[in-house]
C-alpha positions in Angstrom: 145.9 182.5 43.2 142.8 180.5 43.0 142.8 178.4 46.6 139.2 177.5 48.3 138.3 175.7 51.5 138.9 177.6 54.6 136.5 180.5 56.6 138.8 183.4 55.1 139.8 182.1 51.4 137.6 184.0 48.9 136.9 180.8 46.3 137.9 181.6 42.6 137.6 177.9 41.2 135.3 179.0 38.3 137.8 181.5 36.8 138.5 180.6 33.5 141.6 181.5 31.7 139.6 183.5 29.2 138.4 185.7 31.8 141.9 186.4 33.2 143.4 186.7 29.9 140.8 189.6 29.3 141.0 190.9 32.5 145.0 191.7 32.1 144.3 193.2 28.4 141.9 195.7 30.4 144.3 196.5 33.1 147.3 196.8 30.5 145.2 199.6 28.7 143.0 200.7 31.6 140.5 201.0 28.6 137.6 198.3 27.7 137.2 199.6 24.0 141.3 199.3 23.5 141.4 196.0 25.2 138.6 194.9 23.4 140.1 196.3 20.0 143.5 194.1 21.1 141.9 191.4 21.7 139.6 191.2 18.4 136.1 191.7 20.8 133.7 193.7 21.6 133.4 196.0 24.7 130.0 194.4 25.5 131.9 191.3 25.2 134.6 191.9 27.6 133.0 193.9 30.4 130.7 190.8 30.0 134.0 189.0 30.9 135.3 190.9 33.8 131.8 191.4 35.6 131.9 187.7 36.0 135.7 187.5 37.3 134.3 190.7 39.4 131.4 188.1 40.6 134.0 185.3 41.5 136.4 187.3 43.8 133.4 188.9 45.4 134.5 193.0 45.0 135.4 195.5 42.5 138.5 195.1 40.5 138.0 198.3 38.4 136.6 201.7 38.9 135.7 204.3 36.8 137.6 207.9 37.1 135.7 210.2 34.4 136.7 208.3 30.5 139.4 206.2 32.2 139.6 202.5 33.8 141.3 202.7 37.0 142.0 199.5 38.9 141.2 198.8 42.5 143.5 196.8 45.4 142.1 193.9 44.6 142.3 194.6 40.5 145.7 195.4 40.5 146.4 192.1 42.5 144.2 189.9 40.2 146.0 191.5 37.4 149.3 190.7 38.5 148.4 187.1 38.8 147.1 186.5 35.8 150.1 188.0 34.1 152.3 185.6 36.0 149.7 182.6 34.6 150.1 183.5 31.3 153.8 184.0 31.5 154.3 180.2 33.1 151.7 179.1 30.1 153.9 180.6 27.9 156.8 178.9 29.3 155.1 175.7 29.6 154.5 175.7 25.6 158.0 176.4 24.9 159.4 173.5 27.2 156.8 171.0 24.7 158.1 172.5 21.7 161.8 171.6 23.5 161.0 168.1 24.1 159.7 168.1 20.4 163.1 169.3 19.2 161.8 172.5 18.1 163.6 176.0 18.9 160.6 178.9 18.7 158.7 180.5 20.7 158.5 184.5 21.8 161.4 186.2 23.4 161.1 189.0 25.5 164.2 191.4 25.2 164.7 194.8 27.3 167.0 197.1 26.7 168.6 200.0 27.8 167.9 203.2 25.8 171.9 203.8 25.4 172.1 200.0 23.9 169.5 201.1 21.1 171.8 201.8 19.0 173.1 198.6 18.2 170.6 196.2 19.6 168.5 196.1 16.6 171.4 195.0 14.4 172.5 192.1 16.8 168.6 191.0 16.8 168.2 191.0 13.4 171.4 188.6 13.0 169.8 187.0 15.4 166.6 186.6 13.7 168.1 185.5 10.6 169.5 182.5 12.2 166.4 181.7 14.4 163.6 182.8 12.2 161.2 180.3 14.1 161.9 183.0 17.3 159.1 186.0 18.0 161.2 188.9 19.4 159.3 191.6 21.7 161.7 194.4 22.5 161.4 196.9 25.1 163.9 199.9 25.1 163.9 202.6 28.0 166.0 203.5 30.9 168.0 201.3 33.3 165.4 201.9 36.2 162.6 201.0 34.1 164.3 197.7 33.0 164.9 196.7 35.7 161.0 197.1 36.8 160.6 194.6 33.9 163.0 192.3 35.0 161.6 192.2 38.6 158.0 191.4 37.3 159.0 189.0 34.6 158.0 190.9 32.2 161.4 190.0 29.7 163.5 187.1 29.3 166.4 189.3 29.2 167.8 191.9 29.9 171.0 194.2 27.2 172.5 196.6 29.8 175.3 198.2 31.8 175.2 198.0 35.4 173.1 194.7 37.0 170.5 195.4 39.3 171.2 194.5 43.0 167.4 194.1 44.2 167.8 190.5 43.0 170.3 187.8 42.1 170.8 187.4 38.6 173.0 186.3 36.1 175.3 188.8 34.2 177.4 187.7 31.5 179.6 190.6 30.2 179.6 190.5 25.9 181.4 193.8 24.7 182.9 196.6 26.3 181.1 200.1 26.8 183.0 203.2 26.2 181.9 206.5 27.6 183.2 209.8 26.8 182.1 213.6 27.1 181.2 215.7 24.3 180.5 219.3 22.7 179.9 221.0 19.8 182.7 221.2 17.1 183.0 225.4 18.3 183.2 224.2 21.9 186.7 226.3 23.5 187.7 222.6 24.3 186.9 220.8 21.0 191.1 221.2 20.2 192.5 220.4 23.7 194.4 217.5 23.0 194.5 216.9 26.9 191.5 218.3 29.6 191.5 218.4 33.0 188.8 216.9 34.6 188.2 220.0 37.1 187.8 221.9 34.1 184.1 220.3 33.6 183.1 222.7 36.7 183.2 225.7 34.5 181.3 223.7 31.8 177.1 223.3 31.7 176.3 219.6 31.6 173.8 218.4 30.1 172.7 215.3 32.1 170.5 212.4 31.6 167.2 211.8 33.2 166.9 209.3 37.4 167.2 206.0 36.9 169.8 205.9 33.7 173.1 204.0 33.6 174.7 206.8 32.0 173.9 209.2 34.9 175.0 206.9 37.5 178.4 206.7 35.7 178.6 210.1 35.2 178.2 211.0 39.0 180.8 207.6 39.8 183.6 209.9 37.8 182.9 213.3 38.8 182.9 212.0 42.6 186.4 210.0 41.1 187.7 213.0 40.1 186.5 215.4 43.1 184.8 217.7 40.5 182.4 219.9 42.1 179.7 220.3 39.2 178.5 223.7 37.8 175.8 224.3 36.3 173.6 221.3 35.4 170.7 220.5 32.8 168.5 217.6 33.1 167.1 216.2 29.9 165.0 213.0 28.9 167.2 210.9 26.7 170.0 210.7 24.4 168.9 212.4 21.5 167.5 215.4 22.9 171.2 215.2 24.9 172.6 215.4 21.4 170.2 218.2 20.3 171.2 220.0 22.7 175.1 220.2 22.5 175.1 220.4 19.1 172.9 223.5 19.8 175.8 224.9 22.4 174.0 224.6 25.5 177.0 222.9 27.1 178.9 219.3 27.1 177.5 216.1 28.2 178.5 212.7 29.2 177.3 209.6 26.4 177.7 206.4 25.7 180.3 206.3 22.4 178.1 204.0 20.7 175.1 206.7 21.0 177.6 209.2 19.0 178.9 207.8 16.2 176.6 209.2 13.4 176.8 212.5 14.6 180.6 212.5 14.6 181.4 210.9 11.5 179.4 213.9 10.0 181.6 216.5 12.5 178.2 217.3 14.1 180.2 216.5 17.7 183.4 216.0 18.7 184.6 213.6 21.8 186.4 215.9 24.5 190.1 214.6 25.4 189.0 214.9 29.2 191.7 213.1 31.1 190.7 209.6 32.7 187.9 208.6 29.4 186.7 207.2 28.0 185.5 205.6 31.0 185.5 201.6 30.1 182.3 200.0 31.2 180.8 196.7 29.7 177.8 195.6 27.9 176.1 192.3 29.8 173.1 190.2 29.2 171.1 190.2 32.5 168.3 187.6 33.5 166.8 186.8 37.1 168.9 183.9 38.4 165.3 182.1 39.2 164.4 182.6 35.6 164.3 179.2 33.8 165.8 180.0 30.1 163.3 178.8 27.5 165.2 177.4 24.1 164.9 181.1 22.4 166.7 182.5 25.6 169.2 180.0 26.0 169.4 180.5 21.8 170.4 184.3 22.3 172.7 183.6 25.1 174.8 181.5 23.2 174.5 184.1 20.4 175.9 186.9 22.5 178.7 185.0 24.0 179.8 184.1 20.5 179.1 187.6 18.6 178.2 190.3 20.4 181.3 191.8 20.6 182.2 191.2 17.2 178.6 192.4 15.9 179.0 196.0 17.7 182.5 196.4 16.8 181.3 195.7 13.3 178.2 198.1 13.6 180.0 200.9 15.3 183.0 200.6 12.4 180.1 201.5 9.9 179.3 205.1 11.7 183.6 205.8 12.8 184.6 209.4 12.2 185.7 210.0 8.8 189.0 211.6 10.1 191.3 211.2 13.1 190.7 213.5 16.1 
């Protein structure tokens, strides 16, 4: 990021670390008073900071647009670069603390919003093993994770489906069931066996672009030559839930997402022929990533327990009675 010499090389040899780690806390919050409030300064202090980087690269990196911080070509590529620098930095202090024999350091865990319903109980296990290890968890959709994974933003990656913009490594740790659901009233809740063409007379409720759960959903629809009905997009699993216990039609979820709900007899898991549809759980990193000690630390963790760990969690929400 910070060549000189040459006619068309704009010289950044003066930029301190300082001024780049300031810099990305402003373009992370496109705010000056909440960067400065994250980073324990004051706003004089840090648009101090970036008018000087703003002096080294010779042009604007952020504009104003009314109260907000809006960042310009040239911002948003100084921004990415000094998140990479502090990422290596990061790694570099956690390959010492390796050669020192000592397993710490900050993990950086995404996971798919489906997977939240077990991931903080595998973590925490995780955590009580490895209390030296700081965990920074991100949960959204599959599209967004993989965003993260593609900028480096996480170690690692608790998901379905791998990503196929880039090589990585998948390593499969527990199996994923997915099944359809309704409301306990639902005509079907006492079918013992559906057909799967009957889901075009049915409203589904469908997650939002970009999930894992979608993409399966439209894989065994297209399986099963069922020409979808009516159709109901909605942002996430719980207001999915909401929303067929409410009777506004059946929907298509992860059976770790439902247990709760049926082992009260809030929803019931349709007998549609062909599911539950068996997927798998895997933990995903870049193939180019180089594992840290906390990373390689969960890995190992996974292979040996994941499977056992969800079984274990899901057991604690099961139905109270046979369906």
């Amino acid at each position: 990021m910070f060549p000189y010499g040459g006619d068309n090389i704009i010289p950044m040899k003066n930029v301190t670390l300082r001024q780049l780690k300031i810099f990305e806390a402003v373009a992370r919050h496109l705010s000056f008073s909440r960067a400065a409030e994250a980073l324990h300064l004051t706003q004089p202090a840090v648009s101090m900071q970036v008018q000087a980087l703003e002096d080294q690269a010779g042009m604007p990196l952020t504009e104003q647009a009314g109260k907000k911080v809006r960042l310009t070509a040239a911002g948003e590529e100084v921004a990415r670069q000094a998140h990479r620098i502090a990422e290596q930095l990061r790694e570099a202090g956690e390959a010492l603390a390796a050669l020192k024999g000592v397993e710490a350091g900050l993990l950086k865990i995404g996971v798919v919003s489906t997977a939240k319903y077990f991931a903080p109980a595998l973590l925490a296990e995780f955590r009580r093993r490895h209390p030296g290890v700081e965990l920074d968890l991100t949960v959204s959709n599959r599209g967004a994770i993989v965003r993260h994974l593609t900028e480096n933003g996480i170690d690692l990656a608790i998901m379905g489906t791998p990503p196929t913009e880039f090589d990585t490594v998948a390593k499969i740790f527990a199996e994923h069931p997915l099944v359809f659901i309704a409301a306990p009233d639902h005509p079907l809740a006492e079918r013992r066996r559906i057909d799967p063409q009957r889901l075009a007379e049915e409203t589904l409720l469908i997650r939002e672009p970009g999930s894992g759960t979608r993409a399966a959903l439209e894989r065994f629809l297209k399986e099963h030559h069922v020409a979808s009905g009516a159709i109901m997009e909605l942002d996430g699993n719980e207001t999915i839930k909401q929303a067929v216990m409410a009777g506004l039609g059946v929907a298509f979820l992860s059976e770790h997402a439902i247990g709760l709900e049926r082992s009260v007899g809030r929803l019931v898991r349709l007998n549609i022929t062909g599911t539950p549809v068996k997927r798998h759980w895997r933990l995903v990193y870049r193939t180019d990533k180089r594992l840290m000690p906390a990373a390689t630390a969960f890995v190992q963790f996974m292979d040996s327990e994941g499977s056992r760990l969800i079984a274990a969690q899901v057991g604690k929400q099961a139905p109270i009675t046979a369906e």
